[in-house]
C-alpha positions in Angstrom: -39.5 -213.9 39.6 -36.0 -215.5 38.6 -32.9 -213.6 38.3 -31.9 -217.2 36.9 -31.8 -216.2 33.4 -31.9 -218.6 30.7 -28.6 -217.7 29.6 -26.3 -218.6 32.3 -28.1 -222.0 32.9 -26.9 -222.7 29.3 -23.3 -222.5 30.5 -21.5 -225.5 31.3 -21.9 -226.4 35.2 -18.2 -226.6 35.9 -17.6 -223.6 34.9 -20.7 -221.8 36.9 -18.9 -224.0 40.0 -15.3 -222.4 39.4 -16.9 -219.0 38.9 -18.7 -219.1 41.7 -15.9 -220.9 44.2 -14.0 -217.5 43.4 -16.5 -215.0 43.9 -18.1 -216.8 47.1 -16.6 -214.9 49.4 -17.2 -210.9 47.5 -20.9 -211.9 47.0 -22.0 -212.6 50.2 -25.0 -210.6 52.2 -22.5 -208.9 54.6 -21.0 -208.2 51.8 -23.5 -206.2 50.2 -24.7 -204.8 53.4 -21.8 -202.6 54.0 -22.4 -201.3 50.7 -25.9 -200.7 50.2 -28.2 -197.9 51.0 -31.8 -197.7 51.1 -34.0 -194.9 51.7 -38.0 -194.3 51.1 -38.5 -190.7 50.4 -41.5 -189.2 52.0 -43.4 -189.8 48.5 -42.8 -193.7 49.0 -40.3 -194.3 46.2 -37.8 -196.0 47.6 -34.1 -195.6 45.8 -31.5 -198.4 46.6 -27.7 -197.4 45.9 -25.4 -200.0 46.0 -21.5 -198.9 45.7 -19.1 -200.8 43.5 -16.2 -198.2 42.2 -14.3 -201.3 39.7 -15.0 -199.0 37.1 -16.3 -195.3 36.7 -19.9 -196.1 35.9 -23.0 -197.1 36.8 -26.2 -198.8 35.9 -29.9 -198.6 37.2 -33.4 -199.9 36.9 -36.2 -198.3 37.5 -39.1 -201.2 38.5 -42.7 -200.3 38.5 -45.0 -202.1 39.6 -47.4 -202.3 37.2 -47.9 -204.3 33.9 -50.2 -205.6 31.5 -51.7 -207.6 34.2 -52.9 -204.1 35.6 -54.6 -202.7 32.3 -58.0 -201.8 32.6 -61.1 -204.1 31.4 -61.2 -202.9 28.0 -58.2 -201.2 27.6 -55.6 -204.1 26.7 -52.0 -202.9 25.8 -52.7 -199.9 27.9 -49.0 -201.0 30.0 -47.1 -201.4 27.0 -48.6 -197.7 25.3 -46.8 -196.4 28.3 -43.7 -197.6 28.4 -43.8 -196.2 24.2 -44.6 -192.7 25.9 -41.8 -192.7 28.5 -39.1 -192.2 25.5 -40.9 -189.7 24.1 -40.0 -186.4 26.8 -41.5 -184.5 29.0 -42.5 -180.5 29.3 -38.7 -180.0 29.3 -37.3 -182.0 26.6 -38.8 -183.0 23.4 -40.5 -180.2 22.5 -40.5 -176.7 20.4 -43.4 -174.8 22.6 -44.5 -177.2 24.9 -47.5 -174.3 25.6 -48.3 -174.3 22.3 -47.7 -178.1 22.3 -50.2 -178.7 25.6 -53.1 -176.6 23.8 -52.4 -178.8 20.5 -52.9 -181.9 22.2 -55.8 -181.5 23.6 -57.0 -180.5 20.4 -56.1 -183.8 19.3 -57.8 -185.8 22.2 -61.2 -183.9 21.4 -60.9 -185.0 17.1 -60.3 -188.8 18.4 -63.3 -188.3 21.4 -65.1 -187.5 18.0 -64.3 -190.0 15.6 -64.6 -192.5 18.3 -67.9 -191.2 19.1 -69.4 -191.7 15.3 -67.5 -194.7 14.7 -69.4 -196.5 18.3 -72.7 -194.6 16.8 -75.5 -197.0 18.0 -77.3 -196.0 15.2 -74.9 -197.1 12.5 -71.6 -194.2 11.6 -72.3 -192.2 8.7 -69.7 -192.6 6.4 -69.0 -189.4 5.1 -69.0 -187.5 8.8 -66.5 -190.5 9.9 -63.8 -190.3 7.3 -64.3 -185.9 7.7 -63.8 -186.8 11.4 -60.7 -189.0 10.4 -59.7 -185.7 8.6 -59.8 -183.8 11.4 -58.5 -185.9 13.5 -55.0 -186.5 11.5 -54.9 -183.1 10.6 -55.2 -182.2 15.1 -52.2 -184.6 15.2 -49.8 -183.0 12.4 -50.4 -179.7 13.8 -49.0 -181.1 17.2 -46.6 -182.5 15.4 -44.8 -179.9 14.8 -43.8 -178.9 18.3 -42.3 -182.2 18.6 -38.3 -182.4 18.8 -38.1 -186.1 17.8 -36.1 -189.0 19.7 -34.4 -185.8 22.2 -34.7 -188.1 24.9 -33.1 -191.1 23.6 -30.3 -188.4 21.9 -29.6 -187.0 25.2 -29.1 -189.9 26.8 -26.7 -191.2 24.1 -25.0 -188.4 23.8 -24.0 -188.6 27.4 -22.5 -192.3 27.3 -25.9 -193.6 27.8 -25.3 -197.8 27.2 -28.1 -200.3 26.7 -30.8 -198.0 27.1 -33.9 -200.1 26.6 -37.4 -201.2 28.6 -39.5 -203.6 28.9 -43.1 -203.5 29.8 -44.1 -207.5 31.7 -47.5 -209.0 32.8 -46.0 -208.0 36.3 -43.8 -205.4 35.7 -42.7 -202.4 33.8 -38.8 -202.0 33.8 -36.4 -198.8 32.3 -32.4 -199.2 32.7 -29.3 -198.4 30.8 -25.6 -197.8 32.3 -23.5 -194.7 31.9 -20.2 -192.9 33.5 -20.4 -191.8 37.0 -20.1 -188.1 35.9 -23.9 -188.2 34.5 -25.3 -189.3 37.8 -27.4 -186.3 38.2 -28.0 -185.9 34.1 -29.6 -189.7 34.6 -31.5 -188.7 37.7 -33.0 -185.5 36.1 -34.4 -187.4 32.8 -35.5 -190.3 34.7 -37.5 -188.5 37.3 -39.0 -186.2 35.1 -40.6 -189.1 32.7 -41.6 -190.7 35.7 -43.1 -187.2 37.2 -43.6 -185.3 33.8 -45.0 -187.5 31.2 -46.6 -185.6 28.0 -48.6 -188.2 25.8 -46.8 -187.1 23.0 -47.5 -188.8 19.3 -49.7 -191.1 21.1 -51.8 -192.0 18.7 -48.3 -193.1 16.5 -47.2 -195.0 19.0 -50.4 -196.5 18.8 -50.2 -197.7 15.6 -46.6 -199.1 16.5 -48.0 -201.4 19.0 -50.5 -202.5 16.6 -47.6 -203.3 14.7 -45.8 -205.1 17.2 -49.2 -207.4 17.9 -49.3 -208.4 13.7 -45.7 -209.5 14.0 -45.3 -211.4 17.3 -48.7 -212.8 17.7 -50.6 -212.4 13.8 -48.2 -213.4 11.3 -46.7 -215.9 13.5 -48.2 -218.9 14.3 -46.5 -219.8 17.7 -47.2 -216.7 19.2 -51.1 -217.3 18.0 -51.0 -220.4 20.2 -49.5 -219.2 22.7 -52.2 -216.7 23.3 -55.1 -219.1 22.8 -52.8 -221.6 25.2 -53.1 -219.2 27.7 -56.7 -217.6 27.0 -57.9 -220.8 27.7 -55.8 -221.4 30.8 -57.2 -219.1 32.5 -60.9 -218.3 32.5 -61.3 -215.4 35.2 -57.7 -214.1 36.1 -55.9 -211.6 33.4 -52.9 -213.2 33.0 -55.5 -215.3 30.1 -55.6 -211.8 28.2 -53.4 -210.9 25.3 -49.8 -209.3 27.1 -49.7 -207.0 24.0 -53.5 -206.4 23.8 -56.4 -207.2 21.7 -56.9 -205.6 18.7 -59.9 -204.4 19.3 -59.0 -202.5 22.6 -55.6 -201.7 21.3 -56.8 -199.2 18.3 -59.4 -197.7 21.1 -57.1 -196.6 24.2 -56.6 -193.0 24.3 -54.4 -190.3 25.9 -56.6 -189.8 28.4 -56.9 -193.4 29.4 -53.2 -193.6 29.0 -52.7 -190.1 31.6 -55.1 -192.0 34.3 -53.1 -195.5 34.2 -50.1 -192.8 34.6 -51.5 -191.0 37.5 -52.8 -194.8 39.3 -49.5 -196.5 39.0 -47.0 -194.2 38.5 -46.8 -193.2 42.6 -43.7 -193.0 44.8 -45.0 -196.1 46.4 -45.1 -198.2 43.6 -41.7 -197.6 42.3 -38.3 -198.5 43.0 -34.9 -197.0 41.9 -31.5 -199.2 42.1 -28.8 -197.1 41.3 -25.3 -199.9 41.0 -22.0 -199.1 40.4 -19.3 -195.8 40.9 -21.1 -193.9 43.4 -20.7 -192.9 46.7 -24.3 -192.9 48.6 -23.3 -190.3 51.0 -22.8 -187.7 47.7 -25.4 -189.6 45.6 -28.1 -190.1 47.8 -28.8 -186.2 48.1 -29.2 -185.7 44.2 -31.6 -188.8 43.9 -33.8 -187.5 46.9 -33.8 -183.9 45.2 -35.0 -185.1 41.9 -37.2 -188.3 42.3 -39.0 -186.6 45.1 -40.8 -185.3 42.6 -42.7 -187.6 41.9 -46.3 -187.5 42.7 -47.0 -189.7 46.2 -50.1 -191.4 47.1 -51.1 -195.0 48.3 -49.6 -197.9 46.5 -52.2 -199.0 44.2 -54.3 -202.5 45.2 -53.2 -205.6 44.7 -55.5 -207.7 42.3 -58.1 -210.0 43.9 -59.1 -211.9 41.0 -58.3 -215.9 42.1 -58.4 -218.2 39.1 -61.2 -221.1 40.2 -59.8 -224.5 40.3 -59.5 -226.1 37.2 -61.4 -229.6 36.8 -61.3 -230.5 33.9 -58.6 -230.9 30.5 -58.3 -228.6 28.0 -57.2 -228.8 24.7 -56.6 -226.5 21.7 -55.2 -227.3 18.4 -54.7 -225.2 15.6 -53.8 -226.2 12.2 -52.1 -223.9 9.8 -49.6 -224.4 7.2 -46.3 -224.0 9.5 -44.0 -226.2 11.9 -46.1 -228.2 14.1 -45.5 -226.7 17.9 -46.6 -228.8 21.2 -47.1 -226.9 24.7 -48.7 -227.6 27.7 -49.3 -226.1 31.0 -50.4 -227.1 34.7 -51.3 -224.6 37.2 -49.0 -224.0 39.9 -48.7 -221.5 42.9 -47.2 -217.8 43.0 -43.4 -216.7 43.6 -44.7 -216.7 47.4 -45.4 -220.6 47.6 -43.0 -222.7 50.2 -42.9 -224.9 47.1 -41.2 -222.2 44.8 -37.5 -223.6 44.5 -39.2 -227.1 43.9 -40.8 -225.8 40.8 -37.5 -224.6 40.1 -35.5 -228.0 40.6 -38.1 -229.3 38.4 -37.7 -227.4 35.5 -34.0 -228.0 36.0 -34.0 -231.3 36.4 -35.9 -231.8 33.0 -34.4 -229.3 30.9 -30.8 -227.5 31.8 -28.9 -228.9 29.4 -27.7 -231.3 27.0 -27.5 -234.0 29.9 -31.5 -232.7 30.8 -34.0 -235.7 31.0 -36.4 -234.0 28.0 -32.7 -232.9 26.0 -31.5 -236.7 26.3 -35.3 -238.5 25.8 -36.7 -236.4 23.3 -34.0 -235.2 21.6 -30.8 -237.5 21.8 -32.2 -240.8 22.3 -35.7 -240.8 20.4 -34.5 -238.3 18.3 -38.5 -237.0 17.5 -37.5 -233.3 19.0 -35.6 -230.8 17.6 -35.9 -228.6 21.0 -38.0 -229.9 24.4 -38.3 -228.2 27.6 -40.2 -227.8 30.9 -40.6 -224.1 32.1 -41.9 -222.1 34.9 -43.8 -219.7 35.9 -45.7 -218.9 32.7 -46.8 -216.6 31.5 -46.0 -214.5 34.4 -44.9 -214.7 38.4 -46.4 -212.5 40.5 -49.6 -214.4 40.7 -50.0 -218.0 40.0 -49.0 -219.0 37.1 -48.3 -222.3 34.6 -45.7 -224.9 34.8 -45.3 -225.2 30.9 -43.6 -227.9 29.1 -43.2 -227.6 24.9 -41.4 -229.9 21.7 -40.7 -228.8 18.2 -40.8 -232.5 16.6 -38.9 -233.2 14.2 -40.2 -233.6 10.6 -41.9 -236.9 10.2 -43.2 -236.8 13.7 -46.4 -235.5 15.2 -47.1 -232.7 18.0 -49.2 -236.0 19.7 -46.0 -237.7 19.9 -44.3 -234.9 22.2 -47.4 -235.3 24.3 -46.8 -238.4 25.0 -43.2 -238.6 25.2 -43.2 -235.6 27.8 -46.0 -237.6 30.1 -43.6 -240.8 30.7 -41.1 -238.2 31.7 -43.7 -236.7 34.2 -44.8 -239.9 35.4 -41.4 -240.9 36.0 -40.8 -237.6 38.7 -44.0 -238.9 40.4 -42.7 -242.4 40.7 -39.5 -242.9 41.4 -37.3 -240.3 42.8 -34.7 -238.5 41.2 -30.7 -239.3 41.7 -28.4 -237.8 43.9 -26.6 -236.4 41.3 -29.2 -234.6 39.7 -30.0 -232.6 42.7 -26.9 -232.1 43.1 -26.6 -230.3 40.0 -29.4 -228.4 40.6 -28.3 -226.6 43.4 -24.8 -226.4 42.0 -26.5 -224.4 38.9 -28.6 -222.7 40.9 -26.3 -221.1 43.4 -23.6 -220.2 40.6 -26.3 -218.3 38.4 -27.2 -216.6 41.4 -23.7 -215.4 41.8 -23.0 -214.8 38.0 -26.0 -212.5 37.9 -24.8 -210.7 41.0 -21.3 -209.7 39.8 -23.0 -207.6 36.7 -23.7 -203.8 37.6 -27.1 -204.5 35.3 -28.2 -207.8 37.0 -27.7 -206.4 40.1 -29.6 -203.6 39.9 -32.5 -205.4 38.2 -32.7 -207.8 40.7 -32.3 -205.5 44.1 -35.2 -204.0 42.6 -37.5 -206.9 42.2 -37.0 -208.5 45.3 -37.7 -204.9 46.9 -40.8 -204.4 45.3 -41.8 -208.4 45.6 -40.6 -208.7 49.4 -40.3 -205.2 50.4 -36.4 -206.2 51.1 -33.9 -206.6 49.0 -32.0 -209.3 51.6 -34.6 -211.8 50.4 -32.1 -212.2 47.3 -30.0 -214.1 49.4 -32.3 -216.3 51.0 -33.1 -218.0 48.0 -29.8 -220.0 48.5 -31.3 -221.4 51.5 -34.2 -222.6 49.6 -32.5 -224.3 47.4 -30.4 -226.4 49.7 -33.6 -227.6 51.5 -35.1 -228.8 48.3 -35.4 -232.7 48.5 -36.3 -235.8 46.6 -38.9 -236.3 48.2 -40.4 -232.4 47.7 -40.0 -233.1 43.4 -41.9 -236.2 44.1 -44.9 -234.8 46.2 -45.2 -231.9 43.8 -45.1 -233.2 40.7 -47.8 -236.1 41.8 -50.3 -232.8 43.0 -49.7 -230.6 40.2 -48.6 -233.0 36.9 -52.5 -234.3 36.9 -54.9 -234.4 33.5 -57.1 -232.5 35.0 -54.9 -229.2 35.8 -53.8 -229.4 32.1 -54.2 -227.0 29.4 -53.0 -228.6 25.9 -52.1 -226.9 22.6 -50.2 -227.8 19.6 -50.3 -226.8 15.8 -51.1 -229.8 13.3 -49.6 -228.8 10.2 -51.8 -228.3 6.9 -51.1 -227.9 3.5 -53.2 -224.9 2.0 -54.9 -227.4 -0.3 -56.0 -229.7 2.1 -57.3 -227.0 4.2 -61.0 -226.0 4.3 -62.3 -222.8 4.7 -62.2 -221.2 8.4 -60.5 -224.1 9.4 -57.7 -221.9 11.2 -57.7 -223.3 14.4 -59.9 -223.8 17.7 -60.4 -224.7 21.3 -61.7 -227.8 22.6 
């Protein structure tokens, strides 16, 4: 969980310490206190308004709490498929005859339960039924089809001064936001409670095959983002943060509308949702429209929490992978959740080795031995909610091998467990850290994305501000004691791509775990 992005710790520190010298005293938590609301409707969503009338708009995330991490055994991708259906309307917008539409659907549902059902026959499909079943089965979805009113949501939206309108579905997390003036307050509030309350899975099966799509370019055709799920796959051998984010093929071309409608029903509850609303609005007029629409969504009990623990890991683990592309290095250790006392130390940390052209990895790796082109030390991976990976990775430089990053990143690591770090460096940590904080805060959009996660993570958005505190009792000692427990061979997980010429290569050798 970091509203630290990545972004402001690339700006230059003295400008993060004059930025945040003159907004010190308009970001404080009495600050924000006198102008926050926050109310749990009797359903258990919780809306949090916070009033800031600089200009006349406002911006708002929508956090559920729910991500790929939650998808069913078998059902990879399941998440992401959802986040595809919130854009695509409800009974009310985005369709011709949604009666007409309902009864078509279901149509389609029964032609895939079919074509499903030959395709899994245990005693072998029979080709001609299957592809008259695959007949069937498009045909159910072009009749559908045409009660569909394409992209209405999105148009509506827009059409309205809707800015940024985007989502993004996480391991932890699935997030919707986008800004707009203050006079479409209760425009917003009635499209974004009713795909929250009123989801139709509408072209799912094309959406489908857009995700597919997705998975062949991030992860397929590109060789990094093979690794990186293998790196992690064999990271983890019982919790799901080791499954494909996007989804395995396999189970990706398999979910279903129906599967799609129960991980709506599960996760989509008052309780597991929160609402930030940030900008032009006064939450004695607003407060009444956002109860009136978003209590209609559908209550029940927050969802469970996962129990899986991932065992101790004994022993290293390497994978390497050859292909005919830039040699990559990563490797990962397993650290604690966003909840550990040890949290900001993680964070001084990756700091420490890698904020910056004046970073220890930047200036070894880099600068001084010149074998890097990029080298950086990373956490949590690949998600935060539940333990996770502190991750280091190089790109070496032509003429130099994914070995040598491996080795040039452990004399950097030995030398946190050591000797300690200067005074100077810490320092500058908490310098950083405290002026991203701030930067982040003064954004209508940041804001709002981070009142929301520390809601939903803590259950009050105040612990925001106690991060600060954190920080400042982070010692030398602390990156010393932690990087000596965690930084050992045999938490490790390694990967890295050898590069292969095509000629050289033999056949099926792609890759592999050891």
């Amino acid at each position: 969980m970091r509203v630290f992005s990545l972004f402001w710790k690339s700006v230059a520190a003295g400008a993060m310490l004059s930025l945040a010298c003159g907004m010190a005293q308009a970001q404080d938590l009495k600050s924000f206190e006198q102008r926050i609301t926050t109310k749990v409707l009797p359903n258990g969503l919780t809306i949090i308004i916070c009033e800031r009338p600089e200009a006349p708009v406002f911006s708002y995330t929508t956090y559920v709490d729910a991500g790929d991490v939650n998808d069913p055994s078998g059902e990879s991708g399941l998440a992401h498929m959802f986040e595809h259906l919130a854009f695509k309307g409800t009974t009310e917008i985005g369709t011709k005859d949604y009666a007409a539409e309902k009864s078509a659907l279901e149509k389609v549902e029964a032609a895939d339960d079919a074509y499903e059902a030959e395709k899994r026959n245990p005693r072998g499909a029979d080709p001609a039924k299957l592809k008259d079943l695959a007949a069937k089965f498009k045909q159910a979805q072009d009749e559908a089809h045409q009660y569909v009113v394409p992209n209405q949501f999105t148009e509506v939206a827009e059409r309205n001064g809707a800015a940024g309108l985007n989502a993004e579905t996480g391991l932890d997390q699935t997030e919707f936001f986008w800004s707009m003036p203050e006079n479409r307050l209760e425009l917003w509030a009635w499209l974004e409670s009713g795909r929250l309350a009123d989801v139709v899975p509408r072209e799912f099966y094309k959406e489908r095959d857009v995700v597919l799509e997705e998975r062949r370019m991030r992860v397929d055709s590109q060789p990094i983002g093979s690794l990186l799920e293998q790196f992690v796959a064999t990271a983890y051998v019982a919790h799901n943060y080791g499954r494909s984010g996007i989804g395995w093929p396999s189970e990706v071309s398999q979910i279903t509308a129906t599967e799609a409608m129960a991980f709506h029903r599960k996760y989509y509850v008052g309780a597991n949702i929160v609402v930030t609303v940030v900008g032009d609005v006064k939450a004695s007029e607003a407060m009444p429209v956002l109860e009136k629409y978003f209590s209609r969504v559908p209550g029940g009990p927050k969802p469970e929490e996962m129990t899986t623990v991932e065992p101790q890991q004994f022993a290293e683990k390497t994978v390497v992978m050859r292909a005919e592309t830039q040699p990559f290095y990563i490797e990962g250790y397993h650290r604690p959740s966003y909840r550990d006392p040890d949290d900001t130390v993680y964070d001084a940390i990756a700091d420490i080795l890698s904020n910056g052209r004046v970073s220890r990895l930047y200036r070894s790796l880099v600068r001084d031995q010149q074998i890097a082109a990029e080298a950086e030390g990373f956490s949590p991976y690949p998600g935060d909610k539940y333990p996770g990976l502190f991750a280091f990775y190089a790109v070496p430089l032509p003429g130099h091998a994914p070995t040598q990053m491996r080795d040039a990143i452990h004399k950097e690591i030995d030398k946190l467990k050591t000797a300690d770090v200067t005074d100077e460096e810490l320092k500058m940590y908490k310098t950083r850290a405290r002026a991203d904080l701030l930067r982040g805060l003064a954004d209508n959009q940041g804001l709002a994305n981070a009142l929301a996660e520390y809601q939903t993570r803590y259950g009050d958005w105040r612990e925001l501000f106690q991060q600060l505190d954190r920080v400042d009792k982070v010692t030398k000692a602390d990156i010393r004691r932690v990087a000596n427990a965690v930084f050992v061979p045999s938490n490790r997980t390694s990967a890295w791509i050898e590069t292969e010429a095509a000629a050289a290569q033999k056949p099926g050798q792609n890759g592999g775990a050891q």
